[in-house]
Structures are given as structure tokens and as C-alpha cells.
C-alpha positions in Angstrom: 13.9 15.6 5.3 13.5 11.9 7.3 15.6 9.8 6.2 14.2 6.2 5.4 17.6 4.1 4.8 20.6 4.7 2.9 22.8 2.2 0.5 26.4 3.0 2.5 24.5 1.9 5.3 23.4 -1.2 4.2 26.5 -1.8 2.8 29.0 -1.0 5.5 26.9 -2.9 7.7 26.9 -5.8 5.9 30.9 -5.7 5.0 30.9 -5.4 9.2 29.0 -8.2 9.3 31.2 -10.2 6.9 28.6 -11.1 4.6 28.4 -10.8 0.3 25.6 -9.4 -1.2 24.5 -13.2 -2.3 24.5 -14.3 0.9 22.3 -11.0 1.8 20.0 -11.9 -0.6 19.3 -15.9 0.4 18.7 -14.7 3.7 15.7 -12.1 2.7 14.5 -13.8 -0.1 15.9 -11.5 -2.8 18.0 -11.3 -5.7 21.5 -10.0 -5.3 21.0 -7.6 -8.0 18.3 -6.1 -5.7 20.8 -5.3 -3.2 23.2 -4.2 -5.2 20.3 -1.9 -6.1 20.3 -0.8 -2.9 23.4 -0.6 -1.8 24.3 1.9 -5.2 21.2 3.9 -4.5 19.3 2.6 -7.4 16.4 1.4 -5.5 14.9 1.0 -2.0 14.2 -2.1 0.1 10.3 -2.4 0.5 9.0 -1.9 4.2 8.2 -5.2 4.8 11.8 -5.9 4.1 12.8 -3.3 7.3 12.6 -6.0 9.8 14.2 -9.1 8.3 17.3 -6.5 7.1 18.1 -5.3 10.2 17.8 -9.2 12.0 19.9 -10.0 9.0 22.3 -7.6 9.3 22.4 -8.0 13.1 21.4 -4.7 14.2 18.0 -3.1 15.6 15.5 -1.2 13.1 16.6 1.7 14.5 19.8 1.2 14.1 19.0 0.3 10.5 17.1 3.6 10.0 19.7 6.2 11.7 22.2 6.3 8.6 23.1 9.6 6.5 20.3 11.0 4.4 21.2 9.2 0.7 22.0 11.5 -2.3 20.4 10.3 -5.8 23.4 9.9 -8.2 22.8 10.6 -12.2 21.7 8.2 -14.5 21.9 8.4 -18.1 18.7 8.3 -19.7 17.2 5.6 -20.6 15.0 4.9 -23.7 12.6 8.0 -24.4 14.3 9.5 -21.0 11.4 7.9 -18.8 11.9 7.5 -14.7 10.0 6.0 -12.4 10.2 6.9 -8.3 8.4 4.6 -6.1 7.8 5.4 -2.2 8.5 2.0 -0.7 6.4 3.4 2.4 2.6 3.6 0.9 3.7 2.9 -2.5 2.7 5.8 -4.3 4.3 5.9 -7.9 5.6 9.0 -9.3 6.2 9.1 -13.5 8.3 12.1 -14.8 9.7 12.4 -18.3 13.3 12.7 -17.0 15.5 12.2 -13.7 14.4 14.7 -10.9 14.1 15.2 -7.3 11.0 13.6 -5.5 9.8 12.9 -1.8 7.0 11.0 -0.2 5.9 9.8 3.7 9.3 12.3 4.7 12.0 10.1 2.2 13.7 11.3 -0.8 13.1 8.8 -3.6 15.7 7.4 -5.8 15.3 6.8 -9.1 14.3 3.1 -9.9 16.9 1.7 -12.5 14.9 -1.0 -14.8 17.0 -4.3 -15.3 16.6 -6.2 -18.4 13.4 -8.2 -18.2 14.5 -10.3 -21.0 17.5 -11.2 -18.5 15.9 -11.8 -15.3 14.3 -14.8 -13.6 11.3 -16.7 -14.7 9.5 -15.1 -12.0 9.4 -11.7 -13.3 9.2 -12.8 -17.1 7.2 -10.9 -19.1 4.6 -12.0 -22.1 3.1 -9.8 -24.7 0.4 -11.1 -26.7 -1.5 -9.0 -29.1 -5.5 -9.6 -28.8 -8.1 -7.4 -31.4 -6.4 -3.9 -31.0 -4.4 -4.3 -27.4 -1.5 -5.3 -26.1 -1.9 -8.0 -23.2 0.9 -7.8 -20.9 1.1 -10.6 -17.9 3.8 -11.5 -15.7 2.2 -15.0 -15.4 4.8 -16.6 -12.8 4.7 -13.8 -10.6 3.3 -14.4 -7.1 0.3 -11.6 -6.2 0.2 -11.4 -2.4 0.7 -8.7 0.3 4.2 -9.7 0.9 5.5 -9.8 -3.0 3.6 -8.5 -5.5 3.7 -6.4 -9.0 3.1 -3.0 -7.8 2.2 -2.0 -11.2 2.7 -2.1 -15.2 2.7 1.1 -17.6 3.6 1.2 -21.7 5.6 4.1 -22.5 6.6 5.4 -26.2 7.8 8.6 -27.1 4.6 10.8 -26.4 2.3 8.6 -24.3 2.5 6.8 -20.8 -0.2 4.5 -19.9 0.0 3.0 -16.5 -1.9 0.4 -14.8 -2.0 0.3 -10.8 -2.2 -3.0 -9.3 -2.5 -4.2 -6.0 -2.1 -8.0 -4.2 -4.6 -10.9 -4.4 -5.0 -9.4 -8.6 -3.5 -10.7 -11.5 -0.4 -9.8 -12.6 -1.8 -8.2 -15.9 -2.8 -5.2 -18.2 -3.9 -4.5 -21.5 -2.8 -1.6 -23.8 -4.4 -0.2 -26.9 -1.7 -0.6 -29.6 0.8 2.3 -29.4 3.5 1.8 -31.7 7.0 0.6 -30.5 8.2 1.5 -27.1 9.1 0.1 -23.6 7.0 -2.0 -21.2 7.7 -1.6 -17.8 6.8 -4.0 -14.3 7.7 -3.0 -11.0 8.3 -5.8 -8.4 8.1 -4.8 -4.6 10.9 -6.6 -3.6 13.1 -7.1 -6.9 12.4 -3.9 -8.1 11.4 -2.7 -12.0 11.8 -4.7 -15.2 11.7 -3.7 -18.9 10.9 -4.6 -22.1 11.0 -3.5 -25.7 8.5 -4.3 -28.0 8.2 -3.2 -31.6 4.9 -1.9 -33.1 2.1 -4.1 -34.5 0.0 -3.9 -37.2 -3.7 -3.1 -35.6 -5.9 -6.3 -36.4 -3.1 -8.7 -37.3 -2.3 -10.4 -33.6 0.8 -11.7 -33.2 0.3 -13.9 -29.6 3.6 -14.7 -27.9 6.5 -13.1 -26.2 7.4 -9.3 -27.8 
């Protein structure tokens, strides 16, 4: 198996490099809890990322590339035991109702650990509003390009995942038919994939706002 890049890697080279993981983080644009992210295993650093890491960390992309192959730690699993493993190569998305092993483009994928979208940034907040029979989910401050983008947005309850690929230049939305309660995820290129709970909702009673 290739190996794409590991987290003790990035880590011990940017310890060597006497750097913290916020100062990491200004420097490519990123939140800190991205690389920490990566630097546990949790997540990968997008490809467009490569580059600017390895300047950052003061070494060559090779360098960057040559480190041990990485080894998925457990997880505990999460609400209705769903995982999501994205290739940070072509971007393929793989679903799978608990933790497993999964490759693509040659690299072993980690499984993406969903921060707390009720927590994070304004950028990757999330809005539910209930329209007719659907759920419409945006992420209305989120940028859409080919650099940083929302990869894509699925609704998963405990029998059903609906998932909605999206690519750059569209908007950062999706609508779901009304599902009961469950969990809402959005995955971010560079920061990596959110959550959020929402509750179910009475079929032609909308409730427009933020679940």
C-alpha cells in the first residue's frame, strides 16, 4: 500500500521545526483543530494542501510524503455508528455503517472524526430550515471554490443515509425529505467534517431556522 502522509510525520516535523499546531495552522490557512486532526490520524490534509505543508514545514514534498504508512486507531462509535472515509486524492467518499478498513488512489483512509458543528466557526455553520415536506440544509458562509469547498452533505438516521455530492462553483446546499430525528453531516476539504443533530418534524408544519 502507497503511503500518502502520516500524522507522526507531520507532527515530528513540525516539533523539529519548533512550531505549535496554531502557528501550523495560520500559516496554511486552517484551523488548529484540523491539524490536530491530522496529526492524531483523524483526518487527512487535502492535496492542495501538499505543497504549502511541506514549504511550511521546511522540507521537500517528497520529504513530506516518505513517512511510515499510518495505522487507523479506534474510535467509539458515534451516533447510529455512521463513518465517513474520504480519499483526499480524487475525493471519492466512502459511507459504511461502522469503522472499517478502506483504500483509494494507493492510501489507506482514516476515519473522518465529525467535530461539533454547533461549536465551530461561522464559516462552516450550518442552517436547517424546514420547507413543504424537506429539510433544507445550507452552509451559507461557506466559500465554494476549487481551493475550499463543501465536498458534500448527507442526513443519516438509524435506517437511512441520503447523501448529496457537491462540487466547487455550487452552492453549499441540499434538501432532504423529512426523515425523522438523526444527524446531518458536511464535509469541508480543508477543515474536515461537521455535525449536526436535528430532531424530527412534523410533515407540513415548517419550522424555518437553525435545528
Amino acid at each position: 500500500m502507497a503511503t500518502y502522509l502520516t500524522g507522526n510525520t507531520i507532527r515530528t516535523l513540525r516539533e523539529k521545526k519548533g512550531c505549535t499546531q496554531r502557528e501550523l495552522a495560520a500559516t496554511l490557512g486552517v484551523t488548529d483543530k484540523a491539524v490536530s486532526k491530522w496529526e492524531t490520524g483523524k483526518g487527512l490534509p487535502d492535496i492542495a494542501l501538499i505543497e504549502p505543508l511541506a514549504k511550511a514545514l521546511g522540507v521537500s514534498v517528497a520529504e513530506l510524503l516518505s513517512g511510515a504508512c499510518a495505522v487507523n486507531g479506534n474510535r467509539s462509535a458515534n451516533m447510529l455508528k455512521t463513518a465517513f472515509y474520504v480519499c483526499p486524492v480524487c475525493g471519492n467518499v466512502v459511507h459504511a455503517t461502522g469503522e472499517g478498513s478502506f483504500s483509494c488512489c494507493g492510501i489507506t483512509l482514516p476515519v473522518q472524526e465529525p467535530e461539533d458543528a454547533d461549536q465551530a466557526d461561522e464559516m462552516h455553520l450550518v442552517t436547517v430550515e424546514q420547507i413543504d415536506n424537506d429539510r433544507y440544509v445550507r452552509l451559507p458562509n461557506h466559500p465554494m471554490t476549487k481551493q475550499h469547498y463543501v465536498s458534500f452533505i448527507a442526513f443519516v438516521t438509524t435506517d437511512t443515509v441520503r447523501l448529496r455530492k457537491l462540487y466547487p462553483e455550487q452552492e453549499a446546499e441540499a434538501r432532504f425529505p423529512l426523515a425523522g430525528s438523526g444527524a446531518l453531516y458536511a464535509y469541508c476539504n480543508q477543515h474536515g467534517l461537521f455535525r449536526i443533530r436535528v430532531r424530527a418534524a412534523a410533515p407540513g408544519r415548517p419550522r424555518p431556522g437553525r435545528s
